[in-house]
C-alpha positions, 0 to 999 in steps of 0.5 A: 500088520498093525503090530508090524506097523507099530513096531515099525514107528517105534524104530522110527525114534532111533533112525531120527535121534541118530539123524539129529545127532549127525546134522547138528554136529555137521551144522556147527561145523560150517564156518561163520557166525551167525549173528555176525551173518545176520546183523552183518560185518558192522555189527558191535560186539555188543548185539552179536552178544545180545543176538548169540544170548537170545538164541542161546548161540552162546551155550555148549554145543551139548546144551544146544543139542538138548535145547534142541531135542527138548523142542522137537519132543514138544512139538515145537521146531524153534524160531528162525534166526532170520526172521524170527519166526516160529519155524513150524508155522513158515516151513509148511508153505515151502514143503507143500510146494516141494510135496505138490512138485513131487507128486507132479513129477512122480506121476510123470516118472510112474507113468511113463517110465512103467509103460516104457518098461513093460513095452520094452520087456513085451518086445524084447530085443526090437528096435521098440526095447532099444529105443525106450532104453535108449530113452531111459539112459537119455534120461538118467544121463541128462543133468536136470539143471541143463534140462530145465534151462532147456526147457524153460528156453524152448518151452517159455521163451521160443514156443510161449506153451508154459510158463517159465517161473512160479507156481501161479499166475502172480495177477490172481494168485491162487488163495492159500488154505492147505498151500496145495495149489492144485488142491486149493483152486479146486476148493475155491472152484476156480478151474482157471487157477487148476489150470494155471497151476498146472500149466506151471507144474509141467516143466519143473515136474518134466526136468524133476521127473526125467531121471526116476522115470529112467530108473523106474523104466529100467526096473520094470523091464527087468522086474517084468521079463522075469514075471514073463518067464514065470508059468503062470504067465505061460499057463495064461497065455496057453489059455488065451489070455494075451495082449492087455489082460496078461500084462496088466492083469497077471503079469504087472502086479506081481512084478510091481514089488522092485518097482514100488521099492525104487519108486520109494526111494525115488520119492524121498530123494526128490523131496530132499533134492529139488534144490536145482530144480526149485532154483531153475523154475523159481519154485518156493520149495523146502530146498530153496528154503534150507539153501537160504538158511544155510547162507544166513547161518540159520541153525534152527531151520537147517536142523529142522528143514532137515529133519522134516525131510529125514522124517518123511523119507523113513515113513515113505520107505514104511508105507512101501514096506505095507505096500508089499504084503498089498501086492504079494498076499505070500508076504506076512508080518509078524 
């Protein structure tokens, strides 16, 4: 296993030097000038020549590739453009709170969309599997920025339950140490902010979660009829084994490895994909953040914004691999 979950990382390298390659390039092909984008239209010739030379805008596209490269391999992600600040230090605000929001809106997903699938698997072809997959179309067909303006006008505006924007009540913000507001109030042993912050992770992590919980829902119903058919599960409920201990004690973990490989790749999709919703709800997340690079032309925070992303989707899909051989003893790395 460990020699499996090294080799793993070292394959890691290529995977995201290749990645790297195909952003810069993509990058540099978007129309505009950053200088030009930052100092603006009234800009002299002058300062957007001093900007381009103090960035190194003005080197080969392969100097600025290695420049690049030679960051990353220090540790270093480079200085914003913008703001001209290190990019290591103002990126890690904004993938907490995209990182809080996901983990809020997969809870969801798991929960609810495992349960939907295996009471649609245990019912086969009852009105109670027609409706949890009617619900699970309904949800993976429902666009997340309708379902979030939705909410926010149901929920916020008519019923007054949640609040509509943000991440903590502005009047007693919550006080920054890991930029995990959930986390941070527990430290600070303010369950009122616990609360709070939760309160504001219910409507984004419903509009975020509703589609991986379709999928999710989907997948276990398939993944357990097929576990319910096995003779072992006959052989169980030939013993008497029904109800809760067959499904969850023998049937479940063996039809989780389907199921723990889509919720993988839900994961890594809504840490990348949250730009709608994080806009929507007003949420300060990782897609907010290289949106607004994008628009001010912000090449070092794009190139890195990505790439941290990229870095955490690849080892997302690795902790799913360590979790097969958890699940199912039979599988050996070697």
């Amino acid at each position: 296993m460990l020699q499996y979950t090294l080799r793993r990382l070292t394959m890691l390298l290529p995977v995201l030097f290749g990645m790297s390659i195909i952003v810069f390039g993509i990058i540099h092909l978007i129309p505009g000038d950053p200088a030009t984008t930052i100092l603006g239209e009234r800009a002299t010739p002058e300062a957007v020549e001093r900007l381009n030379a103090e960035f190194g805008l003005n080197e080969p596209l392969p100097v600025q590739y290695g420049l690049f490269v030679k960051h990353i391999l220090s540790g270093d992600l480079g200085t914003s453009l913008r703001t001209n600040r290190p990019i290591a230090e103002e990126i890690w605000p904004y993938l907490a709170a995209t990182l809080e929001l996901t983990l809020a809106s997969m809870a969801i997903a798991v929960f609810f969309g495992i349960n939907l699938g295996i009471v649609s698997a245990w019912r086969q072809n009852s009105g109670i599997d027609y409706a949890a997959m009617l619900i699970a179309l309904i949800g993976v067909s429902i666009p997340v920025f309708w379902l979030g303006l939705m909410e926010q006008w149901l929920f916020a505006d008519v019923l007054h339950w949640f609040p509509s924007t943000g991440r903590d009540n502005a009047r007693d913000p919550v006080t920054a140490i890991t930029h995990l507001y959930l986390l941070d109030s527990l430290i600070a042993g303010r369950m009122d902010q616990c609360v709070d912050v939760l309160r504001h992770l219910v409507l984004p992590g419903v509009a975020l979660g509703t589609i991986p919980m379709a999928v999710i829902a989907r997948i276990s119903r398939s993944s357990m009829l097929e576990v319910m058919r096995a003779d072992y599960v006959r052989t169980a409920r030939a013993k008497g084994v029904t109800g809760f201990w067959l499904i969850y004690k023998h049937a479940l973990k063996n039809a989780m490895i389907p199921i723990v490989t889509v919720i993988g790749m839900q994961f890594g999709f809504l840490l990348g994909g949250a730009v709608l919703t994080e806009t929507i709800f007003g949420w300060p997340g990782i897609g907010r953040y290289i949106y607004e690079a994008i628009s001010f032309r912000d090449y070092p925070v794009i190139q890195s914004g990505i790439l941290v992303v990229a870095t955490m989707f690849v080892l997302v899909n690795l902790i799913v691999d360590l979790l097969y051989a958890w699940l199912d003893p039979r599988i050996q790395y070697r």
